[in-house]
C-alpha positions in Angstrom: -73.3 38.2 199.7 -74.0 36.9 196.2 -74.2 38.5 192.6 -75.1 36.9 189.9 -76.2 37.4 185.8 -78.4 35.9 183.4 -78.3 34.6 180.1 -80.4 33.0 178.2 -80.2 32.8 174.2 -81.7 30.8 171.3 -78.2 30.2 169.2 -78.1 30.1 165.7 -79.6 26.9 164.9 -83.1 26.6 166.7 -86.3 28.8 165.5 -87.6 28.9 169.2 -85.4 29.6 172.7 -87.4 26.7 174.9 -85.0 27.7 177.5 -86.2 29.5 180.9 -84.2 30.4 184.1 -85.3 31.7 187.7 -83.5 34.1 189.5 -84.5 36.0 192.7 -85.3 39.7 193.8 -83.2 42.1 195.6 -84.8 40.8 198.6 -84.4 37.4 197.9 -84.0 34.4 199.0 -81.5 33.4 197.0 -82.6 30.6 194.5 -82.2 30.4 191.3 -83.0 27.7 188.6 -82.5 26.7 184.8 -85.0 24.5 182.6 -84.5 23.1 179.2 -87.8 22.5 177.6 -88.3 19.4 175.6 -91.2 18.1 173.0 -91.1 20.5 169.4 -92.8 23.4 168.4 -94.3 25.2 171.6 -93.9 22.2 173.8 -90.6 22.4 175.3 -91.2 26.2 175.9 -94.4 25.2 177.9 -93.0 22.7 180.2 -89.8 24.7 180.8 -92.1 28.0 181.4 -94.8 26.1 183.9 -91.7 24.8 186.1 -90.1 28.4 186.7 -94.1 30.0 186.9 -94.8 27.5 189.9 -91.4 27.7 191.6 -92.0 31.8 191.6 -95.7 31.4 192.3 -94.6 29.3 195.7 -92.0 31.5 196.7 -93.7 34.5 196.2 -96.6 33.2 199.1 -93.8 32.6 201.9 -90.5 34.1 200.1 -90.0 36.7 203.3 -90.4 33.5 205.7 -87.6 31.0 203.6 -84.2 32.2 204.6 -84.9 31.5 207.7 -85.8 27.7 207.1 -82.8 25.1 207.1 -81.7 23.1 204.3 -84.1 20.1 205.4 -87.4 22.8 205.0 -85.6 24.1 202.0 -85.4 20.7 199.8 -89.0 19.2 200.9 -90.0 23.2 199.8 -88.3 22.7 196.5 -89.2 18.9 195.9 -92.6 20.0 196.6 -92.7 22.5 193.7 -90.8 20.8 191.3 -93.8 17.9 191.8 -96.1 20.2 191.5 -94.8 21.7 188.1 -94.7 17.8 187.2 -98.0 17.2 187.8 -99.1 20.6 186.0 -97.1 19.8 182.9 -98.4 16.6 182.9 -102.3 18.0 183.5 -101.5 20.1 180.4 -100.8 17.5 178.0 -104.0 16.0 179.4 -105.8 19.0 178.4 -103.9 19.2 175.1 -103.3 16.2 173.2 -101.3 18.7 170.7 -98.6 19.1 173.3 -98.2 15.5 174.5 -94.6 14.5 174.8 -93.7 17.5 176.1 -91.1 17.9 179.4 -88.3 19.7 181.2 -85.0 19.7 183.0 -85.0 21.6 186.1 -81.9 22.5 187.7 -82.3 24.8 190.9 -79.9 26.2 194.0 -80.5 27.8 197.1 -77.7 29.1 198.9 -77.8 29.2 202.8 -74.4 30.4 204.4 -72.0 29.2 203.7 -73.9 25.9 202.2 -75.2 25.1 198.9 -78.5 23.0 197.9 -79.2 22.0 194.8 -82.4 20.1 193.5 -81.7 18.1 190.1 -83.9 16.4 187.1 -82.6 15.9 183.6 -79.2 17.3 182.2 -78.7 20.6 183.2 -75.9 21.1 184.7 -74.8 23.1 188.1 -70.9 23.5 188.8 -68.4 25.1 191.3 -65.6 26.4 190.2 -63.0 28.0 192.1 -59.3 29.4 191.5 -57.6 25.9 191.4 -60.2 24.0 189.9 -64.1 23.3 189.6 -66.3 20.1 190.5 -69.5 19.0 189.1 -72.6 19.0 191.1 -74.9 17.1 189.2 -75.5 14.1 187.2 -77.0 14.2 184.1 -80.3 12.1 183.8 -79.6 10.9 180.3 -78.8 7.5 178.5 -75.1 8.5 177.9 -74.8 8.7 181.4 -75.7 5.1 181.8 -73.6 4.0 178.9 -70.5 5.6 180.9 -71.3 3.8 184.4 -71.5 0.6 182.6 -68.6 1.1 180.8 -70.2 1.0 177.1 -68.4 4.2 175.9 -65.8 7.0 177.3 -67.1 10.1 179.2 -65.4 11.7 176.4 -67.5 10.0 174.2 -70.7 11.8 175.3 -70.1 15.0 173.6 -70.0 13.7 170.4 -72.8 10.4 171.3 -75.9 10.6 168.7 -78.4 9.7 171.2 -76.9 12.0 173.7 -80.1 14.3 174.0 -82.1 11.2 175.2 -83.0 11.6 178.5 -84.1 9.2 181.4 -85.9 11.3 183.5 -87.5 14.8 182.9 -90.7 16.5 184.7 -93.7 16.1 182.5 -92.8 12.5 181.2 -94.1 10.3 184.5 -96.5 11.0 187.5 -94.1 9.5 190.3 -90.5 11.4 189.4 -87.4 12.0 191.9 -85.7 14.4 192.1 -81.6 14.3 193.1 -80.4 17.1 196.2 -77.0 17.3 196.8 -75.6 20.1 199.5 -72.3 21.1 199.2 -69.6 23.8 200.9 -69.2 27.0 199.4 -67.0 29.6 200.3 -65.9 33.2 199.3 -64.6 33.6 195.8 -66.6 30.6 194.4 -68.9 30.7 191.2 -71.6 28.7 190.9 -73.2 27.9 187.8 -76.8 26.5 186.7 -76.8 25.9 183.0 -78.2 24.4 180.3 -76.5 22.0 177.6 -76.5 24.5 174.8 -73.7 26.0 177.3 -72.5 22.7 178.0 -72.1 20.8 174.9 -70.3 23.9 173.1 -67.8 24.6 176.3 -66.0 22.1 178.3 -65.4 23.0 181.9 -62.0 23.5 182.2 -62.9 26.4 179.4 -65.6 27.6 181.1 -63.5 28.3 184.2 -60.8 29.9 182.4 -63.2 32.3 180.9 -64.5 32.7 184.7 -61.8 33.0 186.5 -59.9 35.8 184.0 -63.5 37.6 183.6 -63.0 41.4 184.3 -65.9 41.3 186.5 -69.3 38.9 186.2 -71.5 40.9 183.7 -68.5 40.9 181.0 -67.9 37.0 181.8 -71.5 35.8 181.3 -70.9 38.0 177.4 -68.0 36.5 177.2 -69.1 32.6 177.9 -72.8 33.7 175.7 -70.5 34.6 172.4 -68.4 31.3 172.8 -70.6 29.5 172.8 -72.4 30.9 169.8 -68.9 31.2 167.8 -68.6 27.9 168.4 -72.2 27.0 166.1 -74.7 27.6 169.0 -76.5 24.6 167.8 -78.8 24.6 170.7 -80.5 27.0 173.1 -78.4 28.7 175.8 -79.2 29.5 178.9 -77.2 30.0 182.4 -76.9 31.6 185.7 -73.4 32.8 187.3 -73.4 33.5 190.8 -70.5 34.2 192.6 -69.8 34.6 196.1 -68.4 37.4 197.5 
């Protein structure tokens, strides 16, 4: 059993929230997704906004049939739609030369038992955390990244890094684009989290669980991780899923 809450918040800095996020009906199945739209003015919001409409226009055509697929089914399902956002993004600037250089993270889970799947593009983040600890799911698509494997700055240089918003891959910005799965354990009492880097950037993870793990129950936590974040500047749209197992 899963519950799970929503934010998603423009902070104080940005005129526009180009933020989305994707979560399911009582019914389910249980995915869930964030995007961080990219481009200016109305761009980011409609890349991040045509990813989350086609995931929830292909679930909704075979969403009683999908929880009883495996996690093979499940990640050619999702790598399916996240193409087909691509190439719909990329149709649009086609259509409109005023959006052109638009694009979009896409972060998205689907939980399965006791198994997690998790479909990946850009630097959104998704995380465990858990009572003694939390692990990263993802890795960011993004130039910092790169410097850090090759050894050209710190990973706790990132944070601070003035190209650290570049990114090396995103939907919307080539016609052939992978996207990273991963599929790891979960168990009772785990949180997962799908977020964007307005949440990231402000919060490191070892605060982020402490919030979570003394939250008073899920809805108070997700307040309580929204307003540090903004105390902190909110320089950049925020925007996050909390799901915890029961």
């Amino acid at each position: 059993m899963l519950r799970f809450a929503a934010r998603t918040h423009p902070g104080f800095i940005r005129e526009k929230n180009e933020d989305r996020f994707y979560v399911p009906t009582e019914i389910g199945p249980y995915i869930f997704a964030v995007a961080d739209g990219m481009g200016g003015h109305a761009a980011g919001e409609v890349a991040s906004s045509l990813s989350v409409k086609t995931l929830d226009t292909n679930i909704s055509m075979v969403s009683e049939k999908l929880n009883h697929f495996d996690l093979t089914y499940m990640q050619n399902f999702l790598e399916d739609c996240i193409l087909e956002a691509n190439k719909k993004i990329l149709d649009v600037q086609d259509e409109q030369p005023n959006l052109k250089g638009m694009g979009t993270t896409f972060t998205v889970a689907f939980f399965l038992n006791n198994e997690l799947l998790v479909g990946h593009i850009g630097d959104s983040q998704a995380y465990i955390f858990y009572e003694s600890g939390f692990s990263q799911i993802t890795e960011d698509h993004s130039l910092v990244t790169e410097l850090v494997k090759s050894g050209e700055i710190k990973p706790e240089e990132v944070y601070n890094h003035p190209q650290r918003h570049l990114l090396t891959r995103a939907l919307g910005t080539a016609p052939l684009l992978k996207t990273d799965f991963y599929v790891k354990p979960i168990q009772s009492g785990n949180y997962v989290l799908l977020c964007t880097d307005g949440l990231t950037t402000m919060l490191r993870p070892a605060e982020i669980r402490e919030i979570i793990i003394n939250g008073a129950d899920l809805e108070t936590t997700a307040d309580q991780l929204l307003k540090k974040a903004n105390d902190l500047g909110g320089p950049d749209n925020i925007t996050f899923v909390l799901i915890h197992i029961i």
